[in-house]
C-alpha positions in Angstrom: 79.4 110.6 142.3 80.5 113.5 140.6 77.6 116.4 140.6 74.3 115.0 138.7 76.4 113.0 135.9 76.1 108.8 136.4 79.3 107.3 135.1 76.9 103.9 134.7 74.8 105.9 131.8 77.9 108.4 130.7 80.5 106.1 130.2 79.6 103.5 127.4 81.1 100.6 125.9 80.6 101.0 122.0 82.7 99.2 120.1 85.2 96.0 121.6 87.4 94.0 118.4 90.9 92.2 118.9 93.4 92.2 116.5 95.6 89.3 116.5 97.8 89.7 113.4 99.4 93.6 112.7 97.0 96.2 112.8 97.2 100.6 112.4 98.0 100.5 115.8 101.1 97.8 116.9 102.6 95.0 115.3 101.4 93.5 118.4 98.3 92.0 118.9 95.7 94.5 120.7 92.0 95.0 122.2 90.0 97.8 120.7 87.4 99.7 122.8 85.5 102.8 121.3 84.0 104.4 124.4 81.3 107.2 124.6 81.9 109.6 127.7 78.8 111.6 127.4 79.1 114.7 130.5 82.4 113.3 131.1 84.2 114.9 127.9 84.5 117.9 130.3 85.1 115.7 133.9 88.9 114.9 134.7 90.2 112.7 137.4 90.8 116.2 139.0 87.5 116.9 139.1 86.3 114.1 141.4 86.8 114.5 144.9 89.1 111.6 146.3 89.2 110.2 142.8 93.1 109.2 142.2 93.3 108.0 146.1 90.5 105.3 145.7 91.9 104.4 142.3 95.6 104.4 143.4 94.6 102.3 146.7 92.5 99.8 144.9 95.6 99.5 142.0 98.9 100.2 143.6 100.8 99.2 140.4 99.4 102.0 138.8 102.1 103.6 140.9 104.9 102.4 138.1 102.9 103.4 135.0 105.5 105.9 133.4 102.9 107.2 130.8 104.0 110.6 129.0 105.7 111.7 132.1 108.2 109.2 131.2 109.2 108.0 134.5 107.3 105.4 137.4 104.9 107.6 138.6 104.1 109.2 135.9 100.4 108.2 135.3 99.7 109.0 138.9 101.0 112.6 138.0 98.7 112.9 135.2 96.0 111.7 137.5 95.7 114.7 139.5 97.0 116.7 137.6 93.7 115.5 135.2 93.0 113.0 132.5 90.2 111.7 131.1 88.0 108.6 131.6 89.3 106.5 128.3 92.9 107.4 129.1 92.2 106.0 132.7 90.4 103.0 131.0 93.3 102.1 129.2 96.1 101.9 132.2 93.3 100.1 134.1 93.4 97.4 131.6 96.6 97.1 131.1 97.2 97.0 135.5 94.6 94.1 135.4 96.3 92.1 132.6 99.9 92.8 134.4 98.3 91.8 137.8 98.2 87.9 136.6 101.4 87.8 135.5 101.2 89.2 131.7 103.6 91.6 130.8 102.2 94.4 128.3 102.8 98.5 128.3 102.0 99.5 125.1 98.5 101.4 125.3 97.3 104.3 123.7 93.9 106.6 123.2 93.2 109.1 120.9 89.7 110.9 119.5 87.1 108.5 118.7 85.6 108.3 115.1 82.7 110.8 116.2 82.0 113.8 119.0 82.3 112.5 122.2 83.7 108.9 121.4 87.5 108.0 121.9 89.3 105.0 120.7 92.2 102.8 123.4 94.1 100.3 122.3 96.4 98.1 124.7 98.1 95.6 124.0 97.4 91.9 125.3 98.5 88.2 125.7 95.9 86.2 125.8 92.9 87.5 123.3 89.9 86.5 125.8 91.9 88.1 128.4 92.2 91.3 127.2 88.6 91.6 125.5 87.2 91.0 129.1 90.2 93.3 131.0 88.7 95.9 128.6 85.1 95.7 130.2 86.4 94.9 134.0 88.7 98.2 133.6 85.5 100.1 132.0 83.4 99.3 135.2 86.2 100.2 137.8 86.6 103.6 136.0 83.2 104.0 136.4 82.7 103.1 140.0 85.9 105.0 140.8 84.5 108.4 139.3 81.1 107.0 141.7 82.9 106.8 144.7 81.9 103.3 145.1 84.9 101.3 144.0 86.7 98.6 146.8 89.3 96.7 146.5 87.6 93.4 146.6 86.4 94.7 142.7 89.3 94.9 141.6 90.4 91.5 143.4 87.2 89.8 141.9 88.4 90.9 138.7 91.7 89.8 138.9 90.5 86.0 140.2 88.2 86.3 137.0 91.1 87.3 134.5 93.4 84.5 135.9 91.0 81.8 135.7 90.4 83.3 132.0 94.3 83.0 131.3 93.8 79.5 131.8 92.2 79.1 129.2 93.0 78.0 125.7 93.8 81.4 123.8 92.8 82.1 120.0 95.5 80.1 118.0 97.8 82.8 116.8 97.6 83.7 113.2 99.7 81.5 110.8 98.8 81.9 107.5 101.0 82.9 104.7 100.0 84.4 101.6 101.9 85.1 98.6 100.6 88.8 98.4 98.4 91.3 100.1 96.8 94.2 97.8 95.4 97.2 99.4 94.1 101.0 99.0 91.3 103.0 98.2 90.4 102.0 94.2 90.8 99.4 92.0 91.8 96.5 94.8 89.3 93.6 92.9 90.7 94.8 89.6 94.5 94.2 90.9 93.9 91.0 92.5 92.2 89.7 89.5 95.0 90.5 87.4 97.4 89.6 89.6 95.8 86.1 90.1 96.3 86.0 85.9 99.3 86.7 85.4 100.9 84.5 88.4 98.5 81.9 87.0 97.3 81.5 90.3 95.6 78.4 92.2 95.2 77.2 95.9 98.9 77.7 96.5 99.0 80.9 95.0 97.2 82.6 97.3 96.4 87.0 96.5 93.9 88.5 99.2 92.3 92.0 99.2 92.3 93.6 102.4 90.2 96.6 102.9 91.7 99.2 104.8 87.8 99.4 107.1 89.2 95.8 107.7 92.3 96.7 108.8 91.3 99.7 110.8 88.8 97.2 112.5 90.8 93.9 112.9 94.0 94.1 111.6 95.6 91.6 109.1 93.8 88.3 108.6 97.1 87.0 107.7 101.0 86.3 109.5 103.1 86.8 106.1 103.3 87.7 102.7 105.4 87.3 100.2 104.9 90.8 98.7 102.0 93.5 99.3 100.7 96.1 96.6 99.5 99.1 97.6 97.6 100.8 95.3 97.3 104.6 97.0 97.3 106.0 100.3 93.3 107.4 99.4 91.4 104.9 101.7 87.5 105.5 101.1 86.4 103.1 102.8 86.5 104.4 106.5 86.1 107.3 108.8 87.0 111.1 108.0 90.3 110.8 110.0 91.8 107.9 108.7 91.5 109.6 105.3 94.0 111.8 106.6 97.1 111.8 104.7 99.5 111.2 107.7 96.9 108.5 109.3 96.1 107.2 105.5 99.1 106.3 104.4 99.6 104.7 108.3 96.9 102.4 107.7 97.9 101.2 104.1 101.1 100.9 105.6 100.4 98.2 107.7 100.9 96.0 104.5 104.1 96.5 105.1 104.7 95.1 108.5 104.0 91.5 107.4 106.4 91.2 104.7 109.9 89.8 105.5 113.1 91.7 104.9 113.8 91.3 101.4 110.6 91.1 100.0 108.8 93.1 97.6 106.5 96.4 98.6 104.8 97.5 95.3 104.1 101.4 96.5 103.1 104.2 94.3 106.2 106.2 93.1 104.7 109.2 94.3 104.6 108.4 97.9 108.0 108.9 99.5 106.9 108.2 102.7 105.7 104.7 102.2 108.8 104.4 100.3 111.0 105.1 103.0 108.9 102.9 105.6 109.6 100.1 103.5 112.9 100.6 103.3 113.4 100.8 106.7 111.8 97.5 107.0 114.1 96.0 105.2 112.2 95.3 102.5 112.6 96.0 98.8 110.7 98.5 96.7 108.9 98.5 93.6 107.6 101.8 92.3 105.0 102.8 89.9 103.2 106.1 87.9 100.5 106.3 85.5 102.5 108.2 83.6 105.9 107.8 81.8 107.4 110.4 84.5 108.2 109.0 87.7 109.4 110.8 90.9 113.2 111.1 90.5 112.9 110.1 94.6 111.4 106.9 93.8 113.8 106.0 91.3 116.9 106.5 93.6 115.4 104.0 95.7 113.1 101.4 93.9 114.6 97.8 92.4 112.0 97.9 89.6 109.5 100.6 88.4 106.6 100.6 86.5 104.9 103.3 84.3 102.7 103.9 81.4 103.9 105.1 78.3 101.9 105.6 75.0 99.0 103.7 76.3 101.9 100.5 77.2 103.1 99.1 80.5 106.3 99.4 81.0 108.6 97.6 83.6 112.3 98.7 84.0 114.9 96.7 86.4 118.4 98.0 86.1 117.7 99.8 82.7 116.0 96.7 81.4 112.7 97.2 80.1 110.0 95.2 79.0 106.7 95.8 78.1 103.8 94.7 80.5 101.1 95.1 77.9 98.9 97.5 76.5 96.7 99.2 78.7 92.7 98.3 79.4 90.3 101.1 79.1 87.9 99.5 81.3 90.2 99.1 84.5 91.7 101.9 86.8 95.0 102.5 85.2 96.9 102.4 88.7 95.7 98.4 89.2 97.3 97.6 85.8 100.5 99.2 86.2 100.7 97.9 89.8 99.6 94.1 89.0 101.7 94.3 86.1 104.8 95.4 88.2 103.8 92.9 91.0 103.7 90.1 89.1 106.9 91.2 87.1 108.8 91.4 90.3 107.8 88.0 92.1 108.7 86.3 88.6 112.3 87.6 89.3 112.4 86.8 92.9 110.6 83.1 92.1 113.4 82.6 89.3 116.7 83.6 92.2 115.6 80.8 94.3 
């Protein structure tokens, strides 16, 4: 054990979620584990006598993880050099997983949501596989930084994760939707306009997806036709993700379940989301609350909406049309943004 601190009461458990469809994190599915590390915010892998050796001897594949070093090895590197219980957690997890046979590298931790709390992510292949790998890998950090960890724990875990693996997994998400509509304000208001003006019925089917839901879970869909996103201003989850880098991260996920050549409806002032869509493949539709409209988003948008003397108006190659006169009881952004969406899929439903 290292001095007086318990790695049994330090290191918690707080949170475990899987995502199956994209998420902030991949557009793989992942585990989720928020862990509390109590004394040992301030106790490395450097810090515990023998640490790395019983670690390495009861995991010998943790020998190839590259992690930032960049090269097999690596992780072992950063374990005496000194890293921190969550970061340990994760390559753990991922060790266990490979161990039976599943191949999956991508991992990552960062700062947790409050003091003392971090959030890993790994990827997985089989979801009851990787919610479990997460607690197995939690206990071995823990009886690592004890001094009390075997390799028969580790081999009892593996036997447990195979016969696990044999197991039916979570059928993997397969629903389509024709749009997804997310941001901070007014998401209600633009499905409900949306579902209007596309006249919509069981077919037609336009979800709201909360950025909290996204940041906890990931998409509760596989493809939509178009997404809307109303702003990058998510207020609906913790301090960090409100950042604007992180924000517009999240909202963006939208994006990563709509085919190349469909329709992102992104506001006009958001270059970055802009760009990210394009990259995708996909095609742009940009929108103001104003008349002006960033001369950035109009080098790159197929359509644009705006408001001008109180009217919605929709423009696609210099030909406008009005998308009605504004409601004073509805954010202006869901207007303009519904209006534009629905504008859009009308011209895309008429090419086919």
């Amino acid at each position: 054990m290292t001095d007086s601190a318990d790695p049994v009461e330090e290191i918690r458990l707080t949170t475990l979620t899987s995502a199956r469809g994209a998420n902030f994190w991949s557009t793989r599915p992942v585990t989720r584990m928020d862990v509390g590390v109590g004394a040992f915010e301030h106790i490395s892998s450097a810090d515990a006598p023998g640490f790395t050796d019983r670690l390495v001897s009861a995991l010998p594949g943790l020998n190839g993880h590259e992690c930032s070093i960049g090269e097999p090895g690596g992780f072992v590197i950063r374990l005496r050099r000194g890293t921190y219980a969550p970061h340990i957690i994760e390559h753990v997890a991922l060790e266990l997983q490979t161990m039976i046979g599943h191949d999956v590298r991508f991992g990552r931790t960062r700062g947790g949501d409050v003091p003392g709390e971090y959030t890993l992510v790994f990827e997985h292949r089989h979801e009851g596989v990787g919610l479990r790998a997460a607690a197995l890998a939690l206990e071995i950090v823990r009886r690592a930084f004890a001094a009390t960890l075997e390799p028969s724990d580790v081999a009892a875990a593996v036997r447990e994760l195979a016969a696990l693996a044999r197991t039916p997994d979570a059928p993997p998400l397969a629903q389509r939707v024709v749009a997804a509509v997310t941001g901070g304000i007014g998401r209600a208001e633009c499905v409900a306009l949306l579902d209007a003006r596309l006249h919509a019925d069981d077919a037609t089917l336009i979800v709201d997806v909360a950025p909290s839901f996204i940041l906890q879970a990931g998409l509760p869909y596989a493809r939509s036709a178009f997404a809307v996103i109303l702003d990058a201003r998510p207020n609906d989850v913790p301090a960090r993700y409100q950042e604007p880098e992180r924000a517009r991260r999240l909202v963006g996920t939208v994006i990563d379940a709509v085919p190349r050549g469909g329709f992102i409806i992104c506001p006009a002032d958001e270059p970055e989301l802009l760009d990210e869509a394009r990259r995708e493949g996909c095609l742009v539709a940009a929108f103001g609350t104003t008349a002006d409209i960033d001369e950035r988003a109009l080098e790159v948008a197929t359509a644009v909406g705006r408001v001008r003397d109180d009217v919605i108006w929709l423009d696609h190659c210099g030909d406008a049309e009005s998308g009605g006169p504004l409601r004073v009881d509805i954010p202006v952004a869901a207007q303009v943004a519904a209006a534009l969406a629905a504008y859009v899929r009308r011209g895309t439903a008429a090419t086919r």
